[in-house]
C-alpha positions in Angstrom: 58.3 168.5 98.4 61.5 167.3 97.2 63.0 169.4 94.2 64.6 167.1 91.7 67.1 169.3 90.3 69.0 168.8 93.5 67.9 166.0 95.4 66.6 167.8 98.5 69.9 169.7 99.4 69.5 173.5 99.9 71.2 176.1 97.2 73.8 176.8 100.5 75.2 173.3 100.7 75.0 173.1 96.9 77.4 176.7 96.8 79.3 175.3 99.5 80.3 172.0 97.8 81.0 174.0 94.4 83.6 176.0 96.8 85.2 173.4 97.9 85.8 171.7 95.1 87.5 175.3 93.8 89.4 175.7 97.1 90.7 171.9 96.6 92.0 172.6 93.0 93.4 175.9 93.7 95.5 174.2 96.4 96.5 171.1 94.0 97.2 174.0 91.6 99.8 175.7 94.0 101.4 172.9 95.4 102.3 171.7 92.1 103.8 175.1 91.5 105.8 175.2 94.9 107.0 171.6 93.9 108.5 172.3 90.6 109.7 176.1 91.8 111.7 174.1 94.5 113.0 171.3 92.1 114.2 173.7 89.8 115.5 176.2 92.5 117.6 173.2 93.6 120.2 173.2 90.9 121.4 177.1 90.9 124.4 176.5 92.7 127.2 179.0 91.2 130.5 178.0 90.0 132.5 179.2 92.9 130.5 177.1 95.4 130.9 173.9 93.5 134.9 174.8 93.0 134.8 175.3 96.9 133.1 172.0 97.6 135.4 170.2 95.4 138.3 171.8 97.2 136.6 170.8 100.5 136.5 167.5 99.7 139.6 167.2 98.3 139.1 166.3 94.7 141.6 169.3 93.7 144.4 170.7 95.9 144.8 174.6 96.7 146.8 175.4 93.5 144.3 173.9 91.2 141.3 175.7 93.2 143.2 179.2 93.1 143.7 178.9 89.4 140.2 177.5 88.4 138.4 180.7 90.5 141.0 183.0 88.6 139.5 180.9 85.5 135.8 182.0 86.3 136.7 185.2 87.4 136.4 184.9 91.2 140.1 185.4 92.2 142.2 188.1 92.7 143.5 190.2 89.7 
């Protein structure tokens, strides 16, 4: 006879739906934590790569580059 607390499903397939449905938010869970660890990873350039990317692309020339790395303390002293 069919139990009306769950329809005629066994307790295993009940257990096994309840799992999934943990399994599926644990994963939304996580890739929204990968997503916002790499969108916020995605801006730590340092200063001396920017000032060397601007001097690769030619926005300053080598005299301005030498004396802004001496300015954030990346050149020679």
């Amino acid at each position: 006879m069919m139990n009306m607390m769950n329809n005629g499903h066994s307790g295993f397939m009940m257990g096994g739906m309840g799992l999934l449905h943990v399994l599926f938010w644990i994963l939304i869970i996580a890739g929204a934590v990968l997503i916002v660890q790499w969108l916020s990873g995605r801006g730590k350039e340092s200063a001396l790569d920017i000032l060397k990317k601007r001097y690769a692309k030619g926005e300053i020339d080598s005299e301005a580059f030498e004396r802004m790395k001496k300015d954030i303390g990346e050149g020679k002293e």
